[in-house]
PyMOL Python script that loads the backbone (N, CA, C, O; Angstrom):
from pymol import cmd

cmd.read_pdbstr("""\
ATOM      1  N   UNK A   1      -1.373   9.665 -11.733  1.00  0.00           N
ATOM      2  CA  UNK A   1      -1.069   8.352 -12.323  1.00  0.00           C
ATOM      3  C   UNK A   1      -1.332   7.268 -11.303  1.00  0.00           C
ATOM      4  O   UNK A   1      -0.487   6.974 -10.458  1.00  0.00           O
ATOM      5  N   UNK A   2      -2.403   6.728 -11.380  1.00  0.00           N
ATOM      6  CA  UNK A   2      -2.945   5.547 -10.934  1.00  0.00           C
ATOM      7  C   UNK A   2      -1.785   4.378 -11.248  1.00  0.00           C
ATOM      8  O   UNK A   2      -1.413   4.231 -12.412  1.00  0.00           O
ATOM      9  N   UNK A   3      -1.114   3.387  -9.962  1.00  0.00           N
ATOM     10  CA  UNK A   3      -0.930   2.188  -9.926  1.00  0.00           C
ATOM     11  C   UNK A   3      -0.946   1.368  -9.655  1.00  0.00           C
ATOM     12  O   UNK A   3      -1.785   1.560  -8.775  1.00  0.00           O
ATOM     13  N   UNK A   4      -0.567  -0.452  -9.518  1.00  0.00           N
ATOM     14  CA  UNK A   4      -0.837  -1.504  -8.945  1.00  0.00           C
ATOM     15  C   UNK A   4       0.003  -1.342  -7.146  1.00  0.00           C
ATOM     16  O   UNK A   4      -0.559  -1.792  -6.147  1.00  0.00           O
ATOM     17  N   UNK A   5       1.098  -0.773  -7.104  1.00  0.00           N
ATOM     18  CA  UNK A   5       1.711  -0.640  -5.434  1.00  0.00           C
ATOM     19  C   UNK A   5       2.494  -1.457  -5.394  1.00  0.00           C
ATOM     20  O   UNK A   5       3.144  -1.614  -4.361  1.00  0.00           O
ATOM     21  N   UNK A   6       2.723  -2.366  -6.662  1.00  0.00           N
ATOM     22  CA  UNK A   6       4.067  -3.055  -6.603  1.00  0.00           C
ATOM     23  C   UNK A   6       5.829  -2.950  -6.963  1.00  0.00           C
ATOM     24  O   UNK A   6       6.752  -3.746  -6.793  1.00  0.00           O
ATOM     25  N   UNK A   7       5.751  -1.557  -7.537  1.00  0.00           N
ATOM     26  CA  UNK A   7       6.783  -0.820  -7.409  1.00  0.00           C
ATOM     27  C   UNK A   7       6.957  -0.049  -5.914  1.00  0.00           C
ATOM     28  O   UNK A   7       5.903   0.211  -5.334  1.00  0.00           O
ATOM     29  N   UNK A   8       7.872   0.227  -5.438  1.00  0.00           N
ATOM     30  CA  UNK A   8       8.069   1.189  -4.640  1.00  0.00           C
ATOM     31  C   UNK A   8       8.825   2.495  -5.062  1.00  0.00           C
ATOM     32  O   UNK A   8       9.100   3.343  -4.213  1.00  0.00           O
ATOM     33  N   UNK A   9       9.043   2.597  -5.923  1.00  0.00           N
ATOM     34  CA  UNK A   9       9.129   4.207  -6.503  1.00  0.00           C
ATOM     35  C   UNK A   9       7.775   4.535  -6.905  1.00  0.00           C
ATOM     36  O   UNK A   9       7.649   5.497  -7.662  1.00  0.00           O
ATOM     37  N   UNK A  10       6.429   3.715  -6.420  1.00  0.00           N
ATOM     38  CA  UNK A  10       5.550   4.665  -7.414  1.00  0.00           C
ATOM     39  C   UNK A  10       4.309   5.074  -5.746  1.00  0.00           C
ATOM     40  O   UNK A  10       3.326   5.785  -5.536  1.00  0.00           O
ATOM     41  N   UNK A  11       5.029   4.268  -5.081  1.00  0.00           N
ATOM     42  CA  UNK A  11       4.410   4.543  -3.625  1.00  0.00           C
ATOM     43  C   UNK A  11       5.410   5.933  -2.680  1.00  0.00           C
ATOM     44  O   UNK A  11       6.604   6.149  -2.473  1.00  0.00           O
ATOM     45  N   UNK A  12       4.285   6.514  -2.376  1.00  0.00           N
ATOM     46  CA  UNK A  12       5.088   7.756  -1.667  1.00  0.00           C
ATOM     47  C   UNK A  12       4.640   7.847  -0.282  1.00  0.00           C
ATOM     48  O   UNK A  12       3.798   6.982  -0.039  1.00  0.00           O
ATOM     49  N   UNK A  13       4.948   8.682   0.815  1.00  0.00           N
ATOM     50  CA  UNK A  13       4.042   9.213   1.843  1.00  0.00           C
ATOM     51  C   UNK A  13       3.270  10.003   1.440  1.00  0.00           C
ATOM     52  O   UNK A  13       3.754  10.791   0.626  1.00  0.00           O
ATOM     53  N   UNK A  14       2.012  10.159   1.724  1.00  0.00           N
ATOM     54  CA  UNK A  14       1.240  11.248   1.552  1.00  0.00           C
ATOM     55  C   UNK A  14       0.141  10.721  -0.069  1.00  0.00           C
ATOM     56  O   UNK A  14      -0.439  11.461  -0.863  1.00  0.00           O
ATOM     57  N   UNK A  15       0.219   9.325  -0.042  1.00  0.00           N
ATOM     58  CA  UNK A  15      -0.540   9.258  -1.279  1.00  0.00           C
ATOM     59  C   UNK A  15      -1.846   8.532  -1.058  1.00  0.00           C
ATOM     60  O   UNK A  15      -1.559   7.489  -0.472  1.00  0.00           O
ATOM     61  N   UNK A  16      -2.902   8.591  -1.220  1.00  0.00           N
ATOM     62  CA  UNK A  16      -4.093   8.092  -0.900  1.00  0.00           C
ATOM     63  C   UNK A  16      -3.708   6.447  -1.647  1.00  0.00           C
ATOM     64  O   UNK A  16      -3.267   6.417  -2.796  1.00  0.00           O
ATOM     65  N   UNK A  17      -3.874   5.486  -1.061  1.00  0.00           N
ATOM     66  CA  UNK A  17      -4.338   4.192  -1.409  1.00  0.00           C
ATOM     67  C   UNK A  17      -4.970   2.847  -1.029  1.00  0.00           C
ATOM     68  O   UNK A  17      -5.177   2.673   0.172  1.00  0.00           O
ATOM     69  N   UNK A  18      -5.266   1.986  -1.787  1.00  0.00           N
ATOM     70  CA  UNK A  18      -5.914   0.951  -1.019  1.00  0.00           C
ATOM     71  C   UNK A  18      -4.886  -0.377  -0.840  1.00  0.00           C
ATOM     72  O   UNK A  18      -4.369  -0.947  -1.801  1.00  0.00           O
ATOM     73  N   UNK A  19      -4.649  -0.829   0.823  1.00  0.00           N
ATOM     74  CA  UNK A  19      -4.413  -1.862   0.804  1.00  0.00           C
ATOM     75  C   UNK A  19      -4.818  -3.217   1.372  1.00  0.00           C
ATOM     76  O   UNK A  19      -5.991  -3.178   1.743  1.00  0.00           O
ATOM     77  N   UNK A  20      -4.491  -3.889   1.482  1.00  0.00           N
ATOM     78  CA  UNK A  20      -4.712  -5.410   2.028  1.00  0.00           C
ATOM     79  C   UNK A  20      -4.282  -5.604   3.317  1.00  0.00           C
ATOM     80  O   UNK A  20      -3.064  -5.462   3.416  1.00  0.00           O
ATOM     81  N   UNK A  21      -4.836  -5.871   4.323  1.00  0.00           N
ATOM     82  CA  UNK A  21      -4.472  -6.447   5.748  1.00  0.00           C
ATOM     83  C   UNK A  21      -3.785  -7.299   5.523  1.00  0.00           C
ATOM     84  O   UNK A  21      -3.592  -7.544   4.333  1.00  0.00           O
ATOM     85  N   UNK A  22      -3.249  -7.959   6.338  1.00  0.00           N
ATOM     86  CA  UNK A  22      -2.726  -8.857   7.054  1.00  0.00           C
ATOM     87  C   UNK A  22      -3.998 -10.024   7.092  1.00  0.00           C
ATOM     88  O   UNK A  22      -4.273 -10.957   6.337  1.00  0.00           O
ATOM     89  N   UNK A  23      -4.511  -9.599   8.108  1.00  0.00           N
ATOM     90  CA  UNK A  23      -5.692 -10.311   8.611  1.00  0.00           C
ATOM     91  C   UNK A  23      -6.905 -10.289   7.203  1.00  0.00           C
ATOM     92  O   UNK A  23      -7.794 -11.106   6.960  1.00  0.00           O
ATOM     93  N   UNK A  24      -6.571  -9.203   6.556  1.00  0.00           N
ATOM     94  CA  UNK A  24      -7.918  -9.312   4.949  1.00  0.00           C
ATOM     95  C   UNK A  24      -7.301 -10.515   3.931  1.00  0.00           C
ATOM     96  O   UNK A  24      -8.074 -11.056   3.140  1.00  0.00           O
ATOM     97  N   UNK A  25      -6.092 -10.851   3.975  1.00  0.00           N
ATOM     98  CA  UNK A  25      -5.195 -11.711   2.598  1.00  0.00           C
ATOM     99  C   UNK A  25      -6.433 -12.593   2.526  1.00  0.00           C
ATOM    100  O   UNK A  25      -6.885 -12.277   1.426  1.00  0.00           O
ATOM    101  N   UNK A  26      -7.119 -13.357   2.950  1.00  0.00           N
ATOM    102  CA  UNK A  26      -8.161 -14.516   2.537  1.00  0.00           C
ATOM    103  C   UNK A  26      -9.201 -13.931   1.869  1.00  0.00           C
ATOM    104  O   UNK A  26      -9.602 -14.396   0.802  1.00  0.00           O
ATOM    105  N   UNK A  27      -9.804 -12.718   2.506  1.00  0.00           N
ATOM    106  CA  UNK A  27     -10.825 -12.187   1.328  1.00  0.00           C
ATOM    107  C   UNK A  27     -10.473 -11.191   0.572  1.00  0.00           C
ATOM    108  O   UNK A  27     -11.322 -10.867  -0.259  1.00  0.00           O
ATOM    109  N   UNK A  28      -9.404 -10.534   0.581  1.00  0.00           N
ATOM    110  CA  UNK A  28      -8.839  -9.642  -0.355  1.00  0.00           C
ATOM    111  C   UNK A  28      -9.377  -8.276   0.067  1.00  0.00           C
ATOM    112  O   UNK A  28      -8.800  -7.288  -0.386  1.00  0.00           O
ATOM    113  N   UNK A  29     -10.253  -8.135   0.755  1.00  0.00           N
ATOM    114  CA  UNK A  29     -10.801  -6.775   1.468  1.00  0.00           C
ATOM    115  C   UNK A  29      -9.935  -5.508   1.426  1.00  0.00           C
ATOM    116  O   UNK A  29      -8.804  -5.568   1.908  1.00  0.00           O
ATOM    117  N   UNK A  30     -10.359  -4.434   0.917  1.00  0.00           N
ATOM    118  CA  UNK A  30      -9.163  -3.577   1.199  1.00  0.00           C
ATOM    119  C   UNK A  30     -10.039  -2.472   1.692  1.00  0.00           C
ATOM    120  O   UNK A  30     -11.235  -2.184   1.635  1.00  0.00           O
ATOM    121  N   UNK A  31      -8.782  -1.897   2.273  1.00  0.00           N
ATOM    122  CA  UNK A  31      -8.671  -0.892   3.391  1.00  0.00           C
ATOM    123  C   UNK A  31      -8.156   0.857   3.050  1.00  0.00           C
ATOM    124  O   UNK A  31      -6.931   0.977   3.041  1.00  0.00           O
ATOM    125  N   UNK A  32      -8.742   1.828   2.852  1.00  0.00           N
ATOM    126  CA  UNK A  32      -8.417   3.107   2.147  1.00  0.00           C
ATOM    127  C   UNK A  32      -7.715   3.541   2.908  1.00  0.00           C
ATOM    128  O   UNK A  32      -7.739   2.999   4.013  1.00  0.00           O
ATOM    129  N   UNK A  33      -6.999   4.416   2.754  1.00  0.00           N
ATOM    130  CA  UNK A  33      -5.856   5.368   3.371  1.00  0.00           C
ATOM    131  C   UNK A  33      -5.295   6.083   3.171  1.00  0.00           C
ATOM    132  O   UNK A  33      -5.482   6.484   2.021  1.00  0.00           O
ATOM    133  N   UNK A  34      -4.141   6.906   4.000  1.00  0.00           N
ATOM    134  CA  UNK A  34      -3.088   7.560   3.223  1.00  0.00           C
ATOM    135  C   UNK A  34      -1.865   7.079   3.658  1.00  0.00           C
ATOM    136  O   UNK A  34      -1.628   6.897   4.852  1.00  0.00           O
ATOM    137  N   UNK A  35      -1.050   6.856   2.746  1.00  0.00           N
ATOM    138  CA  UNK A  35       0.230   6.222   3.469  1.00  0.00           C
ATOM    139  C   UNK A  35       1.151   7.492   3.959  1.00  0.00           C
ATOM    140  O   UNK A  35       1.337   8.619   3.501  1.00  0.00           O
ATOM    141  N   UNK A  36       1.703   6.681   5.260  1.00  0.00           N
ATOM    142  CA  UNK A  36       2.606   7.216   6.285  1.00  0.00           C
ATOM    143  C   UNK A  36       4.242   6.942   5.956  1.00  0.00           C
ATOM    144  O   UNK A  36       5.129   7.690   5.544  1.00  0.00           O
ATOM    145  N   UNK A  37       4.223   5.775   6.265  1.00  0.00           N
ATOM    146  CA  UNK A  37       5.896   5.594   6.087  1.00  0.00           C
ATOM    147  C   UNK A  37       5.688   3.701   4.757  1.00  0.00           C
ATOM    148  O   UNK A  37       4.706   3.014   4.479  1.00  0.00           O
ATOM    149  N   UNK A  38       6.663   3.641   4.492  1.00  0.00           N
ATOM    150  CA  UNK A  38       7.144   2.779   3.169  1.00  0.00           C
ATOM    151  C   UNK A  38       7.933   1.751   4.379  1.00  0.00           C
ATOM    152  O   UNK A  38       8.716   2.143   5.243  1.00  0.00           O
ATOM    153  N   UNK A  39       7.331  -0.065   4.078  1.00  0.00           N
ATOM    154  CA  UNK A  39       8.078  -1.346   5.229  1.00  0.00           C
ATOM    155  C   UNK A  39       9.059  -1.656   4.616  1.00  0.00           C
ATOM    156  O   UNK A  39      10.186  -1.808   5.087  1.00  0.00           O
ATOM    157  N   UNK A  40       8.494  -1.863   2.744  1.00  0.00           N
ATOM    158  CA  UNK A  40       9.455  -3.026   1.754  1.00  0.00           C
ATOM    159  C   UNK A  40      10.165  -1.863   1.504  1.00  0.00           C
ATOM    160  O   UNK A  40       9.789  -0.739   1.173  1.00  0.00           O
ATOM    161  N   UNK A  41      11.734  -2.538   1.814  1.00  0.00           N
ATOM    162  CA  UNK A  41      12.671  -1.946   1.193  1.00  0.00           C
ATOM    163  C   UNK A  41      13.185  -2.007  -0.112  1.00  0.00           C
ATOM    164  O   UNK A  41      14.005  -1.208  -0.564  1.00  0.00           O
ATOM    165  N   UNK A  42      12.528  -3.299  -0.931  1.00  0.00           N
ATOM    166  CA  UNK A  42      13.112  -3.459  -1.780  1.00  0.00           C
ATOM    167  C   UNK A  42      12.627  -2.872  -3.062  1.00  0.00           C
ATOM    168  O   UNK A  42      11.497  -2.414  -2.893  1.00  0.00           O
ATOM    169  N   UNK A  43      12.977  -2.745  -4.045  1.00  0.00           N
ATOM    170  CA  UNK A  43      12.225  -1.990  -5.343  1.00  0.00           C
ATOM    171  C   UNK A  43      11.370  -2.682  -5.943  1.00  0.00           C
ATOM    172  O   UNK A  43      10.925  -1.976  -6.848  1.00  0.00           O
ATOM    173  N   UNK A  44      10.659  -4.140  -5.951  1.00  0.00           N
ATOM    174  CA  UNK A  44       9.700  -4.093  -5.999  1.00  0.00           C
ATOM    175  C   UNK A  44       9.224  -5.402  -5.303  1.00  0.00           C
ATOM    176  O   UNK A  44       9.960  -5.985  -4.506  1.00  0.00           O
ATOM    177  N   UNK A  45       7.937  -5.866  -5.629  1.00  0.00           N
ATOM    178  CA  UNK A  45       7.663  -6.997  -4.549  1.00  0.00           C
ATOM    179  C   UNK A  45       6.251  -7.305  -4.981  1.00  0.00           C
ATOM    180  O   UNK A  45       5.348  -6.468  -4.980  1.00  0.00           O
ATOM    181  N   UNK A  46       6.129  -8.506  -5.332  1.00  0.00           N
ATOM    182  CA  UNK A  46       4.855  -9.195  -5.941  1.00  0.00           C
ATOM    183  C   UNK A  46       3.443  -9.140  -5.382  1.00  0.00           C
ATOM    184  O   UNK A  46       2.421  -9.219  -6.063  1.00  0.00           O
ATOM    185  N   UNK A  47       3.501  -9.000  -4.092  1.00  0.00           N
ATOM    186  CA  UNK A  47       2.276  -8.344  -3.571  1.00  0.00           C
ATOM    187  C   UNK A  47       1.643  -7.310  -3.136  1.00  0.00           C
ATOM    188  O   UNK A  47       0.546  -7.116  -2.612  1.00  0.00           O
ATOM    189  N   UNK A  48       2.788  -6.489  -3.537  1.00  0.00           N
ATOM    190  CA  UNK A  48       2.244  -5.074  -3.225  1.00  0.00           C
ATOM    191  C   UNK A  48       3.224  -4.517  -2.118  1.00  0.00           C
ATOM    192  O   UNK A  48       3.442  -5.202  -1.119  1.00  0.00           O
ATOM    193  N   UNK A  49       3.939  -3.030  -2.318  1.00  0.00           N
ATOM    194  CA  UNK A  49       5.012  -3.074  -1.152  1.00  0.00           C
ATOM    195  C   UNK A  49       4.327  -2.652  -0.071  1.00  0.00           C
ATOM    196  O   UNK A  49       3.482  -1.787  -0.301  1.00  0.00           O
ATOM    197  N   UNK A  50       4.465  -3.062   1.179  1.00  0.00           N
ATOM    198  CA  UNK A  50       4.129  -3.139   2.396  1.00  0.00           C
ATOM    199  C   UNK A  50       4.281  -1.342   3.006  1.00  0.00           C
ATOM    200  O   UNK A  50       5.348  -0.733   2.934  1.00  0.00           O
ATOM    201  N   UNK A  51       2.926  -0.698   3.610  1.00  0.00           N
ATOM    202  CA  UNK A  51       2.893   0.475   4.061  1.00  0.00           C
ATOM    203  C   UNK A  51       2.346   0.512   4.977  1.00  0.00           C
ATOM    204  O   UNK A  51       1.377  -0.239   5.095  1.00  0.00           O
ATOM    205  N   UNK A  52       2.763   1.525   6.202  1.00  0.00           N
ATOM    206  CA  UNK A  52       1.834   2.230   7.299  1.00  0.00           C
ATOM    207  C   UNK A  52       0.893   2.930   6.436  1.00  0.00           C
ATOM    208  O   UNK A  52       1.114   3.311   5.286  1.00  0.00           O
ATOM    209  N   UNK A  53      -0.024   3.042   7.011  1.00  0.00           N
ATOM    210  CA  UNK A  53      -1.214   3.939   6.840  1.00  0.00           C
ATOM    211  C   UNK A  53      -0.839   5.107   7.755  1.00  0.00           C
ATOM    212  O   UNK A  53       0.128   4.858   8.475  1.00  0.00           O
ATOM    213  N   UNK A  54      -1.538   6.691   7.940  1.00  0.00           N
ATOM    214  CA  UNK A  54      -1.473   7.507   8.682  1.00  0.00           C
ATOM    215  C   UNK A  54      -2.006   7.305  10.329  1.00  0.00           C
ATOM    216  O   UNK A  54      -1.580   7.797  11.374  1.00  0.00           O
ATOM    217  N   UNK A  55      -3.309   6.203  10.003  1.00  0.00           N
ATOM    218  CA  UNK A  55      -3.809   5.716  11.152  1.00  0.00           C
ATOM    219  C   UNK A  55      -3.241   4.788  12.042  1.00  0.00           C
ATOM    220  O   UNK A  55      -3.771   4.609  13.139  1.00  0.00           O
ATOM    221  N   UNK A  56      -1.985   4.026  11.629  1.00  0.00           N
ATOM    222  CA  UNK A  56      -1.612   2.959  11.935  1.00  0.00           C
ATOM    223  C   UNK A  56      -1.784   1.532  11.368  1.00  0.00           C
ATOM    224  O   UNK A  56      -1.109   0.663  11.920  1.00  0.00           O
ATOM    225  N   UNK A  57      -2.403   1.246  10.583  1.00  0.00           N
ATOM    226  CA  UNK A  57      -2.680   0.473   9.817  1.00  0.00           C
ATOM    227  C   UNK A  57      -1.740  -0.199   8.947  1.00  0.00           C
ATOM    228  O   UNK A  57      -1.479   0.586   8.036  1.00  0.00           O
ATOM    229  N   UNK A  58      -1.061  -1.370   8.789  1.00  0.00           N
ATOM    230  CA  UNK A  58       0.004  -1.666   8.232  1.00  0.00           C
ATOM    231  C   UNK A  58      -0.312  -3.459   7.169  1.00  0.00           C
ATOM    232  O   UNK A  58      -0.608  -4.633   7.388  1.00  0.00           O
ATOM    233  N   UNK A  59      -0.051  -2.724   6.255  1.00  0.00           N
ATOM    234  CA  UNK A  59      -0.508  -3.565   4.787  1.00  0.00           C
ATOM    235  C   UNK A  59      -0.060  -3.401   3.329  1.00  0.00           C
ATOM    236  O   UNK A  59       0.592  -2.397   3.040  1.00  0.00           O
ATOM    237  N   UNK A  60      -0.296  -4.121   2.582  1.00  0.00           N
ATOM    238  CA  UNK A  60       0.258  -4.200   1.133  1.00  0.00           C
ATOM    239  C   UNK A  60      -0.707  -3.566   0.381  1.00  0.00           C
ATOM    240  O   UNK A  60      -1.903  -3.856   0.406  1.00  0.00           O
ATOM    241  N   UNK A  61       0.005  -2.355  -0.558  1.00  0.00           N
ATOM    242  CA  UNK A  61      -0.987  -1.691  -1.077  1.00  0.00           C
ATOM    243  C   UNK A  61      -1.178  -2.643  -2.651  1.00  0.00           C
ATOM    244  O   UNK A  61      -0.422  -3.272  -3.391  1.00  0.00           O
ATOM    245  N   UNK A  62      -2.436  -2.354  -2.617  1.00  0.00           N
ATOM    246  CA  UNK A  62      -3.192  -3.194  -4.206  1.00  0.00           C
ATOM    247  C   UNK A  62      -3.471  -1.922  -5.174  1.00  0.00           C
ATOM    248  O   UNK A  62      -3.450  -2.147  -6.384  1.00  0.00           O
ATOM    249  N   UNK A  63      -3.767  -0.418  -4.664  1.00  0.00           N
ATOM    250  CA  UNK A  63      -3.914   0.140  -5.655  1.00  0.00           C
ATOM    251  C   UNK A  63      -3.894   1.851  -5.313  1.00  0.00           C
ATOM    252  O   UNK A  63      -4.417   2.353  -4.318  1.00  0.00           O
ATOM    253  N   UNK A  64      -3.308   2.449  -6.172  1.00  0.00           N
ATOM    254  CA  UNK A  64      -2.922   3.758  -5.732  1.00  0.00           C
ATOM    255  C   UNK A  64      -3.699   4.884  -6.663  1.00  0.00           C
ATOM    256  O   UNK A  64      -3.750   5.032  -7.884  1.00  0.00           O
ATOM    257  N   UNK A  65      -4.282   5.612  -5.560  1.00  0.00           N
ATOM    258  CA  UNK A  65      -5.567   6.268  -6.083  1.00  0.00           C
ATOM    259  C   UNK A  65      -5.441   7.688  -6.660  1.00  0.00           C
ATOM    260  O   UNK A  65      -5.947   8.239  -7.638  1.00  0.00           O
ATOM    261  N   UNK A  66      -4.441   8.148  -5.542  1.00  0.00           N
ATOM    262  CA  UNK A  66      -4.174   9.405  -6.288  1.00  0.00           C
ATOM    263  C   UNK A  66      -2.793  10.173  -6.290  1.00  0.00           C
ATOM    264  O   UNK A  66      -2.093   9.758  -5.366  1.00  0.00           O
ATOM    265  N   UNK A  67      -2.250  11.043  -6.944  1.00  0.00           N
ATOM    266  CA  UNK A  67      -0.706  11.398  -6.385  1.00  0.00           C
ATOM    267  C   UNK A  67      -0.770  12.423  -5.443  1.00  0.00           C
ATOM    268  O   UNK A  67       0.260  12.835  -4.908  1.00  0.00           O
TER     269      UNK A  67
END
""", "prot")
cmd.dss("prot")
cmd.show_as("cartoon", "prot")
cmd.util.cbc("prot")
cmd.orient("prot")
């Protein structure tokens, strides 16, 4: 089940997705991955809840690719 990343019950560790830098927010560029650990604590959040990547990489996911 493919989603937008603005829930955080639908973001896990270990789930392939794409997010947004920090430094990408002006062109919207996104960045593939797998997420590591979950930033936003809260249950949900309008831009996407905020994740480590496995690489280190830390950003708002826009879209979740696979479970």
């Amino acid at each position: 089940m493919a989603g937008n990343g603005k829930n955080r019950s639908d973001v896990k560790p270990g789930l392939t997705v794409d997010i947004v830098l920090k430094q990408d927010q002006r062109t919207g560029k996104l960045t593939r991955g797998v997420v590591k650990d979950l930033l936003t604590n809260s249950a949900t959040h309008p831009h996407g809840i905020k994740v480590r990547l496995q690489d280190g990489q830390v950003g708002r996911v826009k879209e979740i690719l696979s479970e």
